[in-house]
C-alpha positions in Angstrom: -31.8 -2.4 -12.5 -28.7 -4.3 -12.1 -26.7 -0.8 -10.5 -29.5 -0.8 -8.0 -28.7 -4.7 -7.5 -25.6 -3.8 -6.5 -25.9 -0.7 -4.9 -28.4 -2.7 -2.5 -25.7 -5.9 -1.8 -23.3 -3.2 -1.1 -25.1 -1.5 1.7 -26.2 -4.7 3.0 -22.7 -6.2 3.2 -21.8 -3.4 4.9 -24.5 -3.1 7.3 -23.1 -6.6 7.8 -19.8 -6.2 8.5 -20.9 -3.5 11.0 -22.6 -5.8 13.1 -19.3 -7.7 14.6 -17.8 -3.9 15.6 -20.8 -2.8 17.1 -20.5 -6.2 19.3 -16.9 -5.0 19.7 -18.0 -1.6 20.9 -20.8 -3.6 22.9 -18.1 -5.9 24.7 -15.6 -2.5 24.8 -18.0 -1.0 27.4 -18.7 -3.6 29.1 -14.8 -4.0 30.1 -14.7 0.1 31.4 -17.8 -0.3 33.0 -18.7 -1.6 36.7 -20.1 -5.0 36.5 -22.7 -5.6 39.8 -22.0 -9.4 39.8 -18.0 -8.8 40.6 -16.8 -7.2 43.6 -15.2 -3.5 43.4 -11.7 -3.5 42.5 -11.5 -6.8 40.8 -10.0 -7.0 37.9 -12.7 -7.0 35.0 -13.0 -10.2 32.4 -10.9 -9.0 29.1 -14.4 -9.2 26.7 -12.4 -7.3 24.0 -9.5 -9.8 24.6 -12.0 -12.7 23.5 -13.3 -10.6 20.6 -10.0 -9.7 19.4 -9.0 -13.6 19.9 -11.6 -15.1 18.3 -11.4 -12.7 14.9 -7.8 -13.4 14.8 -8.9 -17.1 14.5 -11.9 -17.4 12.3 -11.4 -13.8 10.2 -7.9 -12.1 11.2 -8.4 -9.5 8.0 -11.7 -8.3 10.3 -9.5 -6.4 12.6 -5.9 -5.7 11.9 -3.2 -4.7 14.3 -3.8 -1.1 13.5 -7.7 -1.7 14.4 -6.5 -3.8 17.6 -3.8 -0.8 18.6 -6.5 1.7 18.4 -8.9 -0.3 20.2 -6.4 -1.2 22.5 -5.5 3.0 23.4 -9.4 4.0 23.9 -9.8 1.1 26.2 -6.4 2.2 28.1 -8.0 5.7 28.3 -11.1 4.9 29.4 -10.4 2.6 31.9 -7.4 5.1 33.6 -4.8 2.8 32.5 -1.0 3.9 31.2 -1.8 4.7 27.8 -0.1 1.4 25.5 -0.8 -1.1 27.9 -3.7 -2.5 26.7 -3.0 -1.6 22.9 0.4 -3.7 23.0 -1.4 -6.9 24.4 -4.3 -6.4 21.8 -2.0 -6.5 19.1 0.3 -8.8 20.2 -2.6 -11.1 20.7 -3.8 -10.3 16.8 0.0 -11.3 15.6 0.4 -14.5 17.8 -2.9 -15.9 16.9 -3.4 -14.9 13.6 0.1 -16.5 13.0 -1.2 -19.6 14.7 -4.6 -19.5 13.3 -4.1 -22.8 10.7 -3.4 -24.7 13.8 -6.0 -23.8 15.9 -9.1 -23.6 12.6 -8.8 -26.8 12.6 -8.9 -27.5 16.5 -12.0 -28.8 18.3 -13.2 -25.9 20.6 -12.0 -27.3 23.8 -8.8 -26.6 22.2 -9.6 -22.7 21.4 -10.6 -22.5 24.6 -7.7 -23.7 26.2 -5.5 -21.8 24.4 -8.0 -18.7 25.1 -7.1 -19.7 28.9 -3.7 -19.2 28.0 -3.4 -16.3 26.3 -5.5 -15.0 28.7 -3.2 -15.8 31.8 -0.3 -14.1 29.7 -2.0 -11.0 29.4 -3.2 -10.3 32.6 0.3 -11.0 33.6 1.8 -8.9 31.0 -0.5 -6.2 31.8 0.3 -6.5 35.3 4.0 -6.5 34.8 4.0 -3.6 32.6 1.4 -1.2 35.1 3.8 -2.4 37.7 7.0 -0.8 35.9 4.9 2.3 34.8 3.4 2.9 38.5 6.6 1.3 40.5 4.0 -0.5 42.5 2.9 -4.2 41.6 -0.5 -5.1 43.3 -1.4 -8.7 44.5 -1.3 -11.3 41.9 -4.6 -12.7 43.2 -7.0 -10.2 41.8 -5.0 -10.3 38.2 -5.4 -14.1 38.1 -9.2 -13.9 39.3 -9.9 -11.5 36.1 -8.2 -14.5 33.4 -10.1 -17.3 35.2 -13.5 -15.0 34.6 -12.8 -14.2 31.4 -12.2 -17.9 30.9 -15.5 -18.9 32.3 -17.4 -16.2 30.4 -15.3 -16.8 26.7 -17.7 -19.6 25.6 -20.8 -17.4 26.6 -18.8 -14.2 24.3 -18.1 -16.9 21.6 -21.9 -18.2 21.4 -22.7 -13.9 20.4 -19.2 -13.7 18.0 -20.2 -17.2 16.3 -24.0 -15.5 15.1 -22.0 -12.4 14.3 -19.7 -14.2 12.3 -22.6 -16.4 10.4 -23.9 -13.0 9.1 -20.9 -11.6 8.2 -21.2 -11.5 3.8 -19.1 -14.6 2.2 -17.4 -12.3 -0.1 -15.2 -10.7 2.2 -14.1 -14.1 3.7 -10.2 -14.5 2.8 -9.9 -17.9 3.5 -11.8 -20.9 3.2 
C-alpha cells in the first residue's frame, strides 16, 4: 500500500512539473508563429523571454542555463534566426536574474515588471546588435523597440498563466523558501 502511495505522488508531481514546460512550449510557438493582431514584419513579443524571466525569479532550478540554451537554439531555428542568438540572451537572462533573484523575491510586482521592461529592452537590443554583425545589415531600431514595449504590455497577462502554473507545481521540489 504505501509503494503504491508513493508510486502515485510520484507520477502526480511529475505530471506537475510538466505543466510549466508545456506552458513553455505553449508560449514557444506562439513567439515563431504569426500573430493576426501585429502587423507583418514586426518584431514578435519575447513570451519565452517572460517565461524564462519569471522562473529565474520564483524557481531558477526549474530551468537551468542548459534548459534555457536549448530552448534558446530551437527557437533560433525555428524562427530563421543565426543559430546562438536567441540561446545566448536566454541564458544570460537565467544567470543575471537568477543572480538577482533575492532582490527582486522580495519586490512588489511593479518592481518585477520594471525590471522585466528592462531586461527586455537589453535583449531586443542585444539581439539586434548581434543579427546586425552576423547579417552586416542592422534594420531600423523602431520595429526592435515596438517588440520590448509589447512584450512589456503583454508580461502581466504571461505572468497571471506562469503564477497558476507555479501554484501547482509540488512543494517538494521547491529549493527555496
Amino acid at each position: 500500500m504505501i509503494e503504491q502511495d508513493f508510486t502515485f505522488k510520484g507520477i502526480e508531481n511529475a505530471g506537475r512539473l510538466l505543466v510549466p514546460h508545456l506552458i513553455l512550449m505553449a508560449l514557444l510557438l506562439l513567439s515563431v508563429v504569426s500573430l493576426p493582431f501585429l502587423p507583418t514584419g514586426a518584431v514578435k513579443p519575447q513570451f519565452v523571454l517572460m517565461a524564462v524571466y519569471y522562473w529565474a525569479v520564483y524557481r531558477p532550478t526549474l530551468q537551468p542555463p542548459v534548459f534555457c540554451f536549448f530552448l534558446g537554439l530551437l527557437i533560433d531555428i525555428l524562427s530563421g534566426m543565426p543559430p546562438g542568438i536567441n540561446a545566448f540572451i536566454l541564458v544570460m537572462t537565467q544567470w543575471v536574474v537568477s543572480d538577482q533573484r533575492r532582490f527582486l523575491v522580495g519586490q512588489p510586482y511593479s518592481t518585477i515588471w520594471a525590471v522585466f521592461g528592462l531586461v527586455a529592452i537589453v535583449s531586443v537590443f542585444i539581439q539586434w546588435v548581434l543579427y546586425g554583425l552576423t547579417q552586416w545589415h542592422w534594420g531600423s531600431l523602431l520595429p526592435v523597440f515596438s517588440g520590448a514595449l509589447t512584450s512589456m504590455f503583454l508580461f502581466p497577462f504571461i505572468t497571471l498563466l506562469l503564477v497558476v502554473a507555479h501554484r501547482m507545481l509540488p512543494v517538494a521540489s521547491r529549493p527555496y523558501p
